[in-house]
VOTIZA-979775 format. One line per field, with one value per atom (N, C-alpha, C): chain; atom name; x, y, z. Coordinates in steps of 0.001 Angstrom, whole numbers, plus 500000, padded with zeros to 6 digits. Each point is the difference from the previous one (the first is absolute). Layout:
N
vexpa [A | ...]
marke [CA | ...]
px [X | ...]
py [Y | ...]
pz [Z | ...]
END
This chain:
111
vexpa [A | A | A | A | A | A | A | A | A | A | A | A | A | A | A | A | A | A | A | A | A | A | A | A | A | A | A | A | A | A | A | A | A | A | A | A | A | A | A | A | A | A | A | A | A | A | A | A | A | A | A | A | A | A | A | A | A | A | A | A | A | A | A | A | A | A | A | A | A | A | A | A | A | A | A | A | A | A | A | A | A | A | A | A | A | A | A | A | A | A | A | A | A | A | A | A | A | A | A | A | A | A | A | A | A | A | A | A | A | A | A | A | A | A | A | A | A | A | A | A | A | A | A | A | A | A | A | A | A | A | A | A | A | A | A | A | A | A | A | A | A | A | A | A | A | A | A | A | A | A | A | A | A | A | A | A | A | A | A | A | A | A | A | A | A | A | A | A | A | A | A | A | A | A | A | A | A | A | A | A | A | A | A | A | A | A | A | A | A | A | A | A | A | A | A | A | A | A | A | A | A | A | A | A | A | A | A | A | A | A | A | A | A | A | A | A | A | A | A | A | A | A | A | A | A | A | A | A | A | A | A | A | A | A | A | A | A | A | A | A | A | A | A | A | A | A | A | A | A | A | A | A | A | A | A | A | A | A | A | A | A | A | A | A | A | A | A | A | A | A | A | A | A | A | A | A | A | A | A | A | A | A | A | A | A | A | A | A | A | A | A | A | A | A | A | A | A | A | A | A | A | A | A | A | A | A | A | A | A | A | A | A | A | A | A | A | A | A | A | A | A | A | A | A | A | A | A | A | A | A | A | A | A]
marke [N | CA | C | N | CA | C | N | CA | C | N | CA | C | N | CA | C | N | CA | C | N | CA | C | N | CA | C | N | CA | C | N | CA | C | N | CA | C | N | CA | C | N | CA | C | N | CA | C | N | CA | C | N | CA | C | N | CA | C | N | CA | C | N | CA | C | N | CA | C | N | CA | C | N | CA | C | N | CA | C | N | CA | C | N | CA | C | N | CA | C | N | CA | C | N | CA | C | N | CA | C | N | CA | C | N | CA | C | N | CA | C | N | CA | C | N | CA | C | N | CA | C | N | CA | C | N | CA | C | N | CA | C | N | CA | C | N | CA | C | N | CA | C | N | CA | C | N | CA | C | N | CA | C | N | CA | C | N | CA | C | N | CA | C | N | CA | C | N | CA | C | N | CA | C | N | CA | C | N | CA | C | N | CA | C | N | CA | C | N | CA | C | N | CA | C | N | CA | C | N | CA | C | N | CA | C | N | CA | C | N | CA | C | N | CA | C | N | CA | C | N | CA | C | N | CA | C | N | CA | C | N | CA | C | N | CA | C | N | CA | C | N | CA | C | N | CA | C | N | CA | C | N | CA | C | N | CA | C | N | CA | C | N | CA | C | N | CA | C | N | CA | C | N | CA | C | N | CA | C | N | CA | C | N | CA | C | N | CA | C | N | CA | C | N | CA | C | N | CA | C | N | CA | C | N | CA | C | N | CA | C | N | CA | C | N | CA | C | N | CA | C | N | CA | C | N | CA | C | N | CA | C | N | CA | C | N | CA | C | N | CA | C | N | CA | C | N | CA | C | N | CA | C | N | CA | C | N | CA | C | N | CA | C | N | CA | C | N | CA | C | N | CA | C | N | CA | C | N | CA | C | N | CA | C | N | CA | C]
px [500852 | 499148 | 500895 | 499311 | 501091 | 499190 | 501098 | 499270 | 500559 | 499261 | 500557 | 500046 | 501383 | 500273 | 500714 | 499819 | 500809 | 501399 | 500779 | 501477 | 500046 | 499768 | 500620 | 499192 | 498940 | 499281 | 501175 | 499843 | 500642 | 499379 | 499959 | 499239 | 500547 | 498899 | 500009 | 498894 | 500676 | 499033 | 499302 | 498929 | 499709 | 498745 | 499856 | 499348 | 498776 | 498586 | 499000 | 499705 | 500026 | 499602 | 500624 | 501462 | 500720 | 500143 | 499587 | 499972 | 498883 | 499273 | 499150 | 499636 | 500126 | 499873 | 498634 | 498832 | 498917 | 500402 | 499157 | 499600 | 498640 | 500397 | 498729 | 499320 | 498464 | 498961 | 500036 | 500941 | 500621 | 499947 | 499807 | 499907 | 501917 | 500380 | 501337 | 500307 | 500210 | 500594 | 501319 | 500648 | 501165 | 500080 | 500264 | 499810 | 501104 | 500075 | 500804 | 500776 | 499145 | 500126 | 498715 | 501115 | 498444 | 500559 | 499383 | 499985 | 498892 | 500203 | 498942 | 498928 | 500159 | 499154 | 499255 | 500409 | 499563 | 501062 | 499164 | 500776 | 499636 | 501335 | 499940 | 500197 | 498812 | 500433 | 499148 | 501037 | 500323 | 498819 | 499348 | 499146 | 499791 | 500213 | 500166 | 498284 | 499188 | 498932 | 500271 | 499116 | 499598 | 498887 | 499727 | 498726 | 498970 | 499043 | 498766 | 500254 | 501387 | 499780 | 499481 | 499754 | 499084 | 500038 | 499856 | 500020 | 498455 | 499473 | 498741 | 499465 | 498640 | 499945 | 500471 | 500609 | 500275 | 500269 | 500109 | 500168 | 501376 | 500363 | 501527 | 499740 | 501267 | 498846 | 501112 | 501150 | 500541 | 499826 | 500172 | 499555 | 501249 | 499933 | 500836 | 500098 | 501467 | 499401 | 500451 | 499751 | 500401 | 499978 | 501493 | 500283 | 500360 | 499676 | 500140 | 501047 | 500986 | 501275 | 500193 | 498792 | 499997 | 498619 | 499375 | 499289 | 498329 | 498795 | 498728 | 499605 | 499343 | 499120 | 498746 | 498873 | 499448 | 499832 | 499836 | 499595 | 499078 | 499196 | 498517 | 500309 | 499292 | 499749 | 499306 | 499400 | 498417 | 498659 | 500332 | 499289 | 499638 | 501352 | 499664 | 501808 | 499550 | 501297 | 500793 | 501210 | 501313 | 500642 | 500007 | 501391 | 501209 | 500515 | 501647 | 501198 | 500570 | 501166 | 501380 | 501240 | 500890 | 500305 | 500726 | 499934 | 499043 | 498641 | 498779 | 500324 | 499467 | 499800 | 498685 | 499735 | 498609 | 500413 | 499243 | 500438 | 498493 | 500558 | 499078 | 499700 | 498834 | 499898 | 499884 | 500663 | 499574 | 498921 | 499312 | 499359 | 498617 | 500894 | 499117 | 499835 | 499028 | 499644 | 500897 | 501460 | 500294 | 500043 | 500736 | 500189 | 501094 | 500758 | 500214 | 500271 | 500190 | 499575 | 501125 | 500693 | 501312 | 499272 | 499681 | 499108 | 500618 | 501358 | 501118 | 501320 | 501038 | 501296 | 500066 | 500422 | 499868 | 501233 | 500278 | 501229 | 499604 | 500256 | 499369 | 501015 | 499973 | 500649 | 499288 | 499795 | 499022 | 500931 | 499403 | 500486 | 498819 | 500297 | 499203 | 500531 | 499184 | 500201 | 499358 | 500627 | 499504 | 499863 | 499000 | 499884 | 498218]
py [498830 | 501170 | 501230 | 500957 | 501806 | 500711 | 500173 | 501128 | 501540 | 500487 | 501504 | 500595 | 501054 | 500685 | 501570 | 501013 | 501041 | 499966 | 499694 | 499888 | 498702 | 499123 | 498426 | 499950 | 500937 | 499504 | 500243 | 498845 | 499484 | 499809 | 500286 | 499583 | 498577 | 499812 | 498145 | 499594 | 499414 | 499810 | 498704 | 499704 | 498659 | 499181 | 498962 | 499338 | 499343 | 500507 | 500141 | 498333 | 499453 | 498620 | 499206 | 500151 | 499121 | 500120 | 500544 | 500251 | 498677 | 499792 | 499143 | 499098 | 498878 | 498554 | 499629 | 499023 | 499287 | 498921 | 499591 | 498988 | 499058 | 498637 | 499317 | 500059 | 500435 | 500000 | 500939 | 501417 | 500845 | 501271 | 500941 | 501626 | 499727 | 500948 | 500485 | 501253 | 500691 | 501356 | 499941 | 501607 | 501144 | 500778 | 500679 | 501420 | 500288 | 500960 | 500792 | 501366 | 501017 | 500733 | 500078 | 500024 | 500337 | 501379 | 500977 | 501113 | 500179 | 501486 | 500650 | 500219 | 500841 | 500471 | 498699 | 498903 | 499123 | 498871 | 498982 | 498531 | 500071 | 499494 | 499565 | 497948 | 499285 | 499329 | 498591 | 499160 | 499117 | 498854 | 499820 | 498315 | 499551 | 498918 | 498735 | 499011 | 499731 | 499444 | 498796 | 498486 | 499040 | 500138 | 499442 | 499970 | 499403 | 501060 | 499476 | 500488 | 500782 | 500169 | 501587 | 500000 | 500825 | 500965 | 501216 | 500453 | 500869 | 499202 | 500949 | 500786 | 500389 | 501443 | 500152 | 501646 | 500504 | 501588 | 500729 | 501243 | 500452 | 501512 | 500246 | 501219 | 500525 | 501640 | 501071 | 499403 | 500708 | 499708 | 501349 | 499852 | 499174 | 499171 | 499374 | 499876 | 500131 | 499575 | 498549 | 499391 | 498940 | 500130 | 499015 | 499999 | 498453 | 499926 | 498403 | 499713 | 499322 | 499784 | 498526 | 499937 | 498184 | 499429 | 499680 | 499182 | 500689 | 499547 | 500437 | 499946 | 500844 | 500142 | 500520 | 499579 | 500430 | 500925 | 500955 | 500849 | 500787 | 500159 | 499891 | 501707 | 500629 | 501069 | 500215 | 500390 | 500050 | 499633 | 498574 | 499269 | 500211 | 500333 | 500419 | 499405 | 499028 | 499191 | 500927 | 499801 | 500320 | 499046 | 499705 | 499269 | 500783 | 499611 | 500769 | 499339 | 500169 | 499052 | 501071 | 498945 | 501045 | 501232 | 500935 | 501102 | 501119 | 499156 | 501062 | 500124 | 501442 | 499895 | 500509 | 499934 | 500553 | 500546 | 500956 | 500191 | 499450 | 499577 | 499061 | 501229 | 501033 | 500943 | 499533 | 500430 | 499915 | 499111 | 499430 | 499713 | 499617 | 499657 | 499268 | 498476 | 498913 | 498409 | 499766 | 499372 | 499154 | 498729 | 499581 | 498640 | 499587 | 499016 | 499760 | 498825 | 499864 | 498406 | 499661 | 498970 | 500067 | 498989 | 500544 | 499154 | 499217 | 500573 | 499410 | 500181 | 499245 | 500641 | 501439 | 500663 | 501181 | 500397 | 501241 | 500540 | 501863 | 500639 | 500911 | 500560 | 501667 | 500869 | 500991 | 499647 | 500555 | 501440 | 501294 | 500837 | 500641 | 499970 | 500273 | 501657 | 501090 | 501051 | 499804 | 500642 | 500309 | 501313 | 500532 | 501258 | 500185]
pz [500000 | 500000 | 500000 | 499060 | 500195 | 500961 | 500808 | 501170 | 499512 | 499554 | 499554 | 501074 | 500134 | 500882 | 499528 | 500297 | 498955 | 500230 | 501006 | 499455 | 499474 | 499528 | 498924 | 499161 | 499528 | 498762 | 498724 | 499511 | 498710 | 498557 | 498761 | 498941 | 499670 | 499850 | 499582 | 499187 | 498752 | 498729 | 500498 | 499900 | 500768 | 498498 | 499715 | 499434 | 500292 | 500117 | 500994 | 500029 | 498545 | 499648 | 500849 | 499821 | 500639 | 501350 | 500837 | 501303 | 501141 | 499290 | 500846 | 498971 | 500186 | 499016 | 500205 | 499323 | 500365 | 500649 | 500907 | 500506 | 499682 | 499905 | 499971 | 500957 | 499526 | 500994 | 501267 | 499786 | 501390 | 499516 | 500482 | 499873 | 500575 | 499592 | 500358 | 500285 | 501189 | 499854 | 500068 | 499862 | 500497 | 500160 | 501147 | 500546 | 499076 | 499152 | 499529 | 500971 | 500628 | 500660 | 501002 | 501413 | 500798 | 500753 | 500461 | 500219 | 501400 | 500707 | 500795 | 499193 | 498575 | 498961 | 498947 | 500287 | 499051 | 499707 | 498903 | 499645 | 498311 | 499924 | 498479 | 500226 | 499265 | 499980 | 499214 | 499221 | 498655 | 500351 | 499211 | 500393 | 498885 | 500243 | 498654 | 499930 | 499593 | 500611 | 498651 | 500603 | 498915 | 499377 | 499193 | 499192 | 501299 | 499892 | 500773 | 501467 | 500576 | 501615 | 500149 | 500711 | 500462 | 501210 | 500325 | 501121 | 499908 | 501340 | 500322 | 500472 | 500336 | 499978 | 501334 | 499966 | 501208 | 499484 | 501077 | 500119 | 500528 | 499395 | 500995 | 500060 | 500766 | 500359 | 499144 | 499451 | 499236 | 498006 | 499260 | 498431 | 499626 | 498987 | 499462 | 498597 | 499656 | 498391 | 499538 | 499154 | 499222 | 498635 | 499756 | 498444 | 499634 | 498831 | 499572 | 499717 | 500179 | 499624 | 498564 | 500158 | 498916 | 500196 | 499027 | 500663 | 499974 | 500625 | 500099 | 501169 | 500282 | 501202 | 500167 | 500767 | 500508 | 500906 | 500078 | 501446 | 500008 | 500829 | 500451 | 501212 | 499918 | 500428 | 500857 | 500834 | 500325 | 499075 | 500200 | 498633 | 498813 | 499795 | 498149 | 498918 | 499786 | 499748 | 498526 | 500287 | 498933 | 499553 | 498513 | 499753 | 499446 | 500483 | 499866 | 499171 | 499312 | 499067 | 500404 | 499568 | 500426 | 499271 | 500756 | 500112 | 500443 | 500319 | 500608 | 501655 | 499926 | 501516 | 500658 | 501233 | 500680 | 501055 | 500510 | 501707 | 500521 | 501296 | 500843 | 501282 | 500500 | 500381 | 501383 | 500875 | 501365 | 500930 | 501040 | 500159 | 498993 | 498955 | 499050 | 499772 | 499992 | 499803 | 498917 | 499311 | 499150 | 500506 | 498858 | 499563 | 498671 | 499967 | 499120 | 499640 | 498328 | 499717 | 498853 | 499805 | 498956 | 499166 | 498652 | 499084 | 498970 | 500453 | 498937 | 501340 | 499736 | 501065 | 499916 | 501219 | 499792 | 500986 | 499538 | 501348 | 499967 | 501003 | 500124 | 501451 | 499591 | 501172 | 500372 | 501544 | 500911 | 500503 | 499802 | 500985 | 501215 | 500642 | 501038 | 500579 | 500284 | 500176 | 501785 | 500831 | 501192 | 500217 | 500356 | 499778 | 500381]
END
C-alpha cells in the first residue's frame, strides 16, 4: 500500500491492470492509497460475484479498469465497460454485479 505523505511523495508510473490479478470465484482488493481525506483502491471481481446493497456516508467515484459491470444506484441499474466511470453519491443504496470479469478503482472522498 502507498501512504502519501508530503515530504516522500514520489512519481510512480504504475499499471492499473496489472496491479490486482482475478481470482476464481473471489472479489480481490488493493488499497492503493489510504489517507485522512480518502482511499484509492484496485478490485479485481469474477464473473458473477457480487457486492450488495449497502450505503457509505462518503461520495465515491468508480472507474472500470477491464471488464463489465453492473452497478445499481438507488435502484436504477448501470452497465459500465472499461474506461467508464460513475460517482456513487453519498449515503446512497448501491450495488454491484461483475457480468463479465471485471476490475475497477474505487476512490473514496471523505469529506
Amino acid at each position: 500500500m502507498y501512504k502519501p505523505k508530503s515530504q516522500d511523495l514520489t512519481a510512480k508510473v504504475l499499471k492499473l491492470s496489472e496491479l490486482v490479478d482475478y481470482q476464481d470465484g473471489s472479489i480481490v482488493s488493493k488499497v492503493l492509497i489510504k489517507g485522512q481525506t480518502g482511499t484509492v483502491t484496485l478490485f479485481a471481481f469474477d464473473q458473477g460475484q457480487a457486492l450488495s446493497e449497502h450505503t457509505a456516508p462518503f461520495d465515491a467515484l468508480v472507474g472500470i479498469i477491464d471488464g463489465q459491470a453492473e452497478i445499481t444506484i438507488s435502484s436504477k441499474a448501470h452497465v459500465l465497460t472499461k474506461g467508464q466511470v460513475i460517482i456513487m453519491p453519498a449515503n446512497k443504496p448501491h450495488s454491484l454485479k461483475a457480468l463479465s470479469r471485471f476490475k475497477m478503482i474505487l476512490t473514496m472522498i471523505r469529506s
